[in-house]
C-alpha positions in Angstrom: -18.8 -5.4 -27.1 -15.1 -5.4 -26.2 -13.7 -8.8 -25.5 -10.3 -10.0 -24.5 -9.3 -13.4 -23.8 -5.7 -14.1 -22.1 -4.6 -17.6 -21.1 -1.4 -19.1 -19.4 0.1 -22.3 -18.5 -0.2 -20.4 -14.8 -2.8 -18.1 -14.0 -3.1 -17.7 -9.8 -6.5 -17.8 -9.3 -8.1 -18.0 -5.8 -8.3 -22.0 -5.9 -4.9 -22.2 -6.4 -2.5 -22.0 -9.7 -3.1 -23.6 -12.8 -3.6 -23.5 -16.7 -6.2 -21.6 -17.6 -8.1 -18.8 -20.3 -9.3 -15.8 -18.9 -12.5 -14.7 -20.8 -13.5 -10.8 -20.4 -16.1 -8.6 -21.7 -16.6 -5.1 -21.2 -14.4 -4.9 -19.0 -15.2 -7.2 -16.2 -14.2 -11.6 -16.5 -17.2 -13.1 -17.5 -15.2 -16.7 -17.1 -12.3 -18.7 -16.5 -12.2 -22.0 -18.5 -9.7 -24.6 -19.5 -6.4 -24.0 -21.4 -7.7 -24.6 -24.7 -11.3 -23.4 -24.9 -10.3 -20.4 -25.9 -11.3 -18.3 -29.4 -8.3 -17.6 -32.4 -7.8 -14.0 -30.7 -6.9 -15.0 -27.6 -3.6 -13.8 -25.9 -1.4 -17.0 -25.0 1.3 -15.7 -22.4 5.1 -17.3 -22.9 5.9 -20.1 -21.0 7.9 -18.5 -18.8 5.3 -15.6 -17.5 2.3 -16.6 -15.1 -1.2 -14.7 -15.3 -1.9 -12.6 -12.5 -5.0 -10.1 -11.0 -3.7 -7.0 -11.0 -2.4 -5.7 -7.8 -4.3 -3.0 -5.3 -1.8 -1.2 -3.3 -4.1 0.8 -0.6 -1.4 2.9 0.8 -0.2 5.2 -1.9 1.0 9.3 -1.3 0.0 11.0 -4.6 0.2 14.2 -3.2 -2.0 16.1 -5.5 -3.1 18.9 -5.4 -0.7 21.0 -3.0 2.7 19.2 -3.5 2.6 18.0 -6.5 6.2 18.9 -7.2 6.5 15.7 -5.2 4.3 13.5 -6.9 1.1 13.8 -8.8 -1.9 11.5 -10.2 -0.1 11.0 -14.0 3.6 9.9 -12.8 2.4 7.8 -9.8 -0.6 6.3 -11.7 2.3 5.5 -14.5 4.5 3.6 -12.1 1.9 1.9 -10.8 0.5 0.5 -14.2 4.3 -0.4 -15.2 4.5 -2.2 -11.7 1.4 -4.3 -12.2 -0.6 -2.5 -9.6 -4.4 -1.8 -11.4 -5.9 0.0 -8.4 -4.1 2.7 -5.6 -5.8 4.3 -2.8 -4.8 7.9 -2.1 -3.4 8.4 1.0 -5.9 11.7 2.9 -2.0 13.5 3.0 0.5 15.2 1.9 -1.8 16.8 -0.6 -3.1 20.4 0.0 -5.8 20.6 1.5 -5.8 17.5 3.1 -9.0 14.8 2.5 -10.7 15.9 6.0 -14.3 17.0 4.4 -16.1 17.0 1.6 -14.6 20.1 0.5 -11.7 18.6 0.0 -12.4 14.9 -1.1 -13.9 17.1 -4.2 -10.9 18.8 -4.7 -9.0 15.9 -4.3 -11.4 13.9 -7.4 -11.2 16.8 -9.4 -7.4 17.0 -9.6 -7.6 13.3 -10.2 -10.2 13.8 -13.0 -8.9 12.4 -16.2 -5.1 12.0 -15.4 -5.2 8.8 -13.6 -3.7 5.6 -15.6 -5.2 2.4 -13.1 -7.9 3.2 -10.7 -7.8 5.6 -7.8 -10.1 5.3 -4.4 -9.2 7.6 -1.5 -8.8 7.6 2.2 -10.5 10.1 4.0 -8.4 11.7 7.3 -9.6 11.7 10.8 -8.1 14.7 12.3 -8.8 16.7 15.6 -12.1 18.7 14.6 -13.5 17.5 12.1 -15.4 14.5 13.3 -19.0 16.0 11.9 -17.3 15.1 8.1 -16.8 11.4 9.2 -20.1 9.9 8.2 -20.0 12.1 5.4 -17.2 11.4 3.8 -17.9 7.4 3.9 -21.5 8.4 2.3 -19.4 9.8 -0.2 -17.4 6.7 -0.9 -14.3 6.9 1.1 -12.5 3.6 1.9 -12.0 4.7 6.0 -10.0 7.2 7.4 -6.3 7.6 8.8 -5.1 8.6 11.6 -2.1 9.6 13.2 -1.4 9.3 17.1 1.8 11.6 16.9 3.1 14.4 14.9 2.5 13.4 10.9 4.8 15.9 9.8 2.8 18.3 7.8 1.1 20.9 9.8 -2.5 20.6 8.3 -3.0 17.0 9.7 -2.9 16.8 13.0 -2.9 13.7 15.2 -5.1 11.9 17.1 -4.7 12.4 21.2 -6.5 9.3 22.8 -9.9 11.1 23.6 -9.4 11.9 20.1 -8.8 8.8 18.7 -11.8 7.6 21.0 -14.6 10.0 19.4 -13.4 9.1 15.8 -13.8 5.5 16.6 -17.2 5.7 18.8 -18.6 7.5 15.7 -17.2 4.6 12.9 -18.3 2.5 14.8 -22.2 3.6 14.2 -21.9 3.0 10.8 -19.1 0.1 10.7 -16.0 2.6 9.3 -12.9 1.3 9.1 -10.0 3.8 10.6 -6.1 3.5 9.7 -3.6 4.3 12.2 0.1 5.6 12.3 0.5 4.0 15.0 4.1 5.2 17.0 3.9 7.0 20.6 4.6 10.4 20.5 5.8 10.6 24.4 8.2 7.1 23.8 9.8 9.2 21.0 10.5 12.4 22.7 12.0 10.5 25.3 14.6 8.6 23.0 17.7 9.8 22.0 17.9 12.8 19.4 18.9 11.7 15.1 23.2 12.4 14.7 23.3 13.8 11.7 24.3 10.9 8.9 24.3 8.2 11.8 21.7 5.6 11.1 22.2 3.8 14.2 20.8 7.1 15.8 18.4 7.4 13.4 17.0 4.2 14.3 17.5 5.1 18.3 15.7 8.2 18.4 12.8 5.9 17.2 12.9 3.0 19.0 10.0 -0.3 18.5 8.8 0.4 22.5 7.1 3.7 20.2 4.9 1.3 18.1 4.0 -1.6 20.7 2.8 1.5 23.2 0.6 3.0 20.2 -0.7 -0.2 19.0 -1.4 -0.8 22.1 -3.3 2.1 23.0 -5.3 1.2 19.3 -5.8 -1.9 20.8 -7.8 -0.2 23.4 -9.6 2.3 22.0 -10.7 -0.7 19.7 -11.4 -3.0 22.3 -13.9 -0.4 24.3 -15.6 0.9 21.1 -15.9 -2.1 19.1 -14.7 0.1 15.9 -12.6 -1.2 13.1 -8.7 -0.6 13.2 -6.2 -1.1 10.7 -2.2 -0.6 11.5 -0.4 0.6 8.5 3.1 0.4 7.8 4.4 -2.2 11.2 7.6 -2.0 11.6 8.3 -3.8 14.9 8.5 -7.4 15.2 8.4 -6.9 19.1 4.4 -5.6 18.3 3.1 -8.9 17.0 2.0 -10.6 20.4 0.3 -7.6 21.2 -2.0 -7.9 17.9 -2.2 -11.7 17.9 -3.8 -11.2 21.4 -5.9 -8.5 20.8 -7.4 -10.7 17.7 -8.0 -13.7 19.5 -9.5 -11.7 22.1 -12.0 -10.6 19.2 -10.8 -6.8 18.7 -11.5 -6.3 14.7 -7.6 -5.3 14.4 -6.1 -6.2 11.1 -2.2 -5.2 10.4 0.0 -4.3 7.0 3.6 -4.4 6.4 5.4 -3.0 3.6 8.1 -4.2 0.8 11.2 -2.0 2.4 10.5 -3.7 6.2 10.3 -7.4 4.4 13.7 -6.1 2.3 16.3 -4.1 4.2 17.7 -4.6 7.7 19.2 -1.7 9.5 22.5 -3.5 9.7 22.5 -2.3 5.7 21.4 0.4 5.7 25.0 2.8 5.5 25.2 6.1 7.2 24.3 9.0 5.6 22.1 7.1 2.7 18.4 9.4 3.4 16.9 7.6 0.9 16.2 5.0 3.1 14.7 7.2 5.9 11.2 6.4 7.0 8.9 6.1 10.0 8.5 3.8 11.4 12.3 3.0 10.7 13.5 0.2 8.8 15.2 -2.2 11.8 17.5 -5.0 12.4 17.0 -8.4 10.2 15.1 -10.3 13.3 12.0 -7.8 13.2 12.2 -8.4 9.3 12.6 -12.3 9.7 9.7 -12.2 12.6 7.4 -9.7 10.1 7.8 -13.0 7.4 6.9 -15.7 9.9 3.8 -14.0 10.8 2.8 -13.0 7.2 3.0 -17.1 6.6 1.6 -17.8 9.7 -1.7 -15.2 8.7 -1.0 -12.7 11.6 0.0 -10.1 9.4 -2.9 -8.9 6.7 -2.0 -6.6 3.9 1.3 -5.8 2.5 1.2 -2.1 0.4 3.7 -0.2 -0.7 3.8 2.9 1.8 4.5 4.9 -1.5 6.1 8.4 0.3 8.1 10.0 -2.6 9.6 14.2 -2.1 12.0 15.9 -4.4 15.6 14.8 -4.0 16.2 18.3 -2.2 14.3 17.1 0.7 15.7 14.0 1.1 19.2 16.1 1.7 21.0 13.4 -0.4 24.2 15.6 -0.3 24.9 15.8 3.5 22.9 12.6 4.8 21.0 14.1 7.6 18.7 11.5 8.8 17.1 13.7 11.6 16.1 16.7 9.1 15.6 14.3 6.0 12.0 14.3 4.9 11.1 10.3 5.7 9.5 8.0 3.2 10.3 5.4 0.9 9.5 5.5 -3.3 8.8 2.3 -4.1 4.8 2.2 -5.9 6.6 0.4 -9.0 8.9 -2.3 -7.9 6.6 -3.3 -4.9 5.6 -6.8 -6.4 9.4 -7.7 -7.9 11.0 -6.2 -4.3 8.0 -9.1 -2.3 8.2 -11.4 -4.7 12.5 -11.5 -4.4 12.6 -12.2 -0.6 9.3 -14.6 -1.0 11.1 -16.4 -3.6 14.3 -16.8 -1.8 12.1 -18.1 1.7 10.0 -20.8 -0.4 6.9 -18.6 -0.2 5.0 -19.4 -3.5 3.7 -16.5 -5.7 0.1 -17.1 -5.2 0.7 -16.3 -1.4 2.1 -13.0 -2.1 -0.7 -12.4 -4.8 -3.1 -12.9 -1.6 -1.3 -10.3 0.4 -0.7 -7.7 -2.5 -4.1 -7.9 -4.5 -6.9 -9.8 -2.6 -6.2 -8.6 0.4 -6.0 -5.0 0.1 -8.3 -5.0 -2.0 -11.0 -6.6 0.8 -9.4 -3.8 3.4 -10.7 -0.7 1.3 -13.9 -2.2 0.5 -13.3 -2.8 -3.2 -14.8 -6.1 -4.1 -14.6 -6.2 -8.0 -10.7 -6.3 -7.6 -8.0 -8.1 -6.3 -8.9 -11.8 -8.0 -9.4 -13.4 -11.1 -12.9 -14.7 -10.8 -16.0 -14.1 -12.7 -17.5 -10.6 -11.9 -14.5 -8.7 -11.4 -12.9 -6.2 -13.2 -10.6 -7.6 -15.9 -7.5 -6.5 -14.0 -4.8 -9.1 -15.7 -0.4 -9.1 -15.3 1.4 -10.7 -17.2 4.6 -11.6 -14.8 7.9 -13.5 -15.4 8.4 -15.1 -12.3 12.3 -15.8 -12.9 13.7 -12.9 -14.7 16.3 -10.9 -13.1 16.6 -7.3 -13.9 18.3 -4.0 -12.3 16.1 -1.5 -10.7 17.0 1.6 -13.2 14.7 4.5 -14.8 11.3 4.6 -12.7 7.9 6.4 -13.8 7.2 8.8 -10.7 7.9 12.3 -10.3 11.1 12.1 -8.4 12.9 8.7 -8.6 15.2 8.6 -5.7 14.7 5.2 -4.1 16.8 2.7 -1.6 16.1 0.2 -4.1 18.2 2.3 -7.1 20.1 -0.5 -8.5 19.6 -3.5 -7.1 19.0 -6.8 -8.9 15.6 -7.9 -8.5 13.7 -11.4 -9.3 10.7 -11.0 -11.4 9.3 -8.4 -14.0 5.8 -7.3 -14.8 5.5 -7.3 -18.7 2.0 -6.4 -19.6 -0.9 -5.2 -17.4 -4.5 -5.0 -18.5 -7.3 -2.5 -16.7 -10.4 -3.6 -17.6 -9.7 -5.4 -20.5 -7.6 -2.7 -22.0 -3.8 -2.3 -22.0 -2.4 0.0 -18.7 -0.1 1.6 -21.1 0.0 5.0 -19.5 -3.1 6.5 -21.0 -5.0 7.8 -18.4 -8.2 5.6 -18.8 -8.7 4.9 -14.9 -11.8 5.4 -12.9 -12.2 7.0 -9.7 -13.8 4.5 -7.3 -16.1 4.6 -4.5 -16.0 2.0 -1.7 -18.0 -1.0 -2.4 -18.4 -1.1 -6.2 -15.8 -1.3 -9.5 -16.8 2.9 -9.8 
């Protein structure tokens, strides 16, 4: 019988922080006791680092199998581990074939199969056609399904039209399924100004908030009529949140995430010409990032995850700064919890708050209930984290390490993390999860 105990002057535990021992056995914490009821073995944490659950990031691009030249299950499952984060859940794209059937949800395990360092669950996709391989797919363990409602950028996932975002939430909603939306308007976009070249101002035109209030909006909907469950990833637009604190008071099962680079960077930054800092939504001005904090305090924001979206550096065009033909997402799967933690910090938000919207939360979206807390019964997911360290974002773990964050002087470093018990050292001794158990 494997045992570990670990115990801290501060371990964040769902009551609140405090000195405590962690006790675990095979895997899973069997108990949390006082400080000093603890056997000779145990691990005693410095002073100076806090006890953690390990994090669940539920929005992760692996990519594998089909571009794995731009991230794969080893490197990303690496930087996750060295970030703290114990559990990712695959995003259904940008891996050929995308996770839209059963066909491909085994194709998807089986490239996972015995390279994967923390634990892996997966989205499904809900894409035009292919709404007979919804139930299916959640039978088969699948966390829910996303969505786009415009144009995701790789040809084999399609988006959503509104009678197609209808049918795929009429049929969640017979068996309670959760679906994920990209939510920006496709129509609101094409009507903007066109990207100039290295300009981020245009950059940030050509995409302007009115895209996401119009699709959440339309979510909001198609929610409302069906009764289904919705989840907007990646809100970038401060200008959204009355439209989701209505449609939750009104009842609509809507919940929302935000993401590290939105809670970090202002568009006012952000210099021309510097792709790695493209995504989509965009990155905007500091009063949508101010107004995306107050509602994260105030509880109208969920989930914050990591939108992990690495490519090779040739496709961010690095050299000639093209933000309207740069490939668009952000790398950022193993600084997520120092990058939250920094602005938290600096805004009087205490570390057990951002443990809420980093671990337990997430982990309660994809339906993993033996992660995300340290509490008897789950998985013995453990962090050790200095809370007041400062360090320089340098060499990263996944495939292709070009990232805004590339030198900037963060608060906070994850020193050891546990999976079950054992060290998340890079040895690939994660599980593949299903939705609703520990896998």
């Amino acid at each position: 019988m494997s045992a570990l105990v670990v115990r801290a002057q501060r371990v964040v535990l769902p009551s609140g922080t405090r000195a405590a021992a962690v006790h675990t056995a095979d895997g899973r914490i069997i108990a949390v006791t006082g400080y000093d009821d603890v056997p000779g073995s145990a691990v005693t944490l410095a002073d100076d680092e806090v006890l953690l659950p390990g994090l669940v990031d539920s929005h992760v691009h692996v990519n594998e199998p089909g571009r794995t030249e731009w991230e794969g299950f080893a490197t990303a499952t690496r930087a996750a581990a060295a970030g703290g984060v114990t559990t990712i859940v695959d995003m259904p794209l940008n891996s050929i074939p995308a996770t839209v059937s059963m066909e491909a949800l085994h194709v998807k395990r089986h490239a996972a199969e015995g390279q994967v360092a923390v634990d892996v669950a997966f989205w499904g996709g809900a894409v035009p056609g292919n709404l007979d391989q919804l139930r299916p797919l959640h039978e088969a363990g699948v966390v829910g399904f996303k969505c786009f409602l415009l144009d995701s950028g790789v040809p084999e996932f399609p988006p959503l039209d509104d009678a197609g975002l209808r049918a795929a939430l009429t049929e969640l909603a017979t068996f309670d399924g959760l679906l994920i939306a990209h939510a920006e308007d496709a129509e609101v976009i094409a009507a903007a100004p066109e990207p100039r070249g290295s300009s981020y101002a245009a950059f940030l035109a050509s995409r302007p908030g009115a895209a996401e209030e119009s699709a959440i909006g339309r979510l909001v909907a198609a929610a409302t009529d069906t009764g289904a469950r919705a989840h907007v990833v990646h809100l970038a637009d401060g200008d959204a949140l009355p439209i989701l604190r209505k449609a939750r008071a009104d009842g609509v099962r809507i919940t929302v995430e935000t993401c590290p680079h939105y809670l970090t960077f202002a568009a006012e930054e952000v210099p021309d010409g510097a792709t790695s800092f493209k995504c989509c939504p965009p990155i905007r001005e500091a009063s949508h990032r101010e107004a995306l904090w107050a509602a994260l305090v105030d509880g109208d924001l969920d989930v914050v995850v990591s939108d992990h979206s690495p490519c090779t550096p040739e496709l961010k065009l690095l050299d000639h700064g093209d933000f309207g033909a740069a490939w668009g997402g952000i790398a950022s799967l193993q600084v997520g919890l120092p990058v939250v933690w920094t602005a938290a910090r600096a805004r009087g938000i205490a570390l057990g708050q951002v443990v809420h919207w980093m671990a337990e939360a997430p982990a309660r979206l994809a339906g993993l209930p033996a992660k995300g807390a340290i509490a008897a019964g789950r998985d013995a997911d453990l962090v050790a984290f200095a809370p007041d360290e400062r360090w320089t974002v340098g060499e990263l773990h996944h495939r292709n390490p070009v990232t805004p964050y590339a030198g900037r002087e963060l608060v906070g470093a994850v020193r050891r993390t546990w999976l079950r018990g054992q060290p998340a050292d890079g040895i690939p001794r994660g599980r593949l999860l299903v939705r609703g158990t520990a896998g």
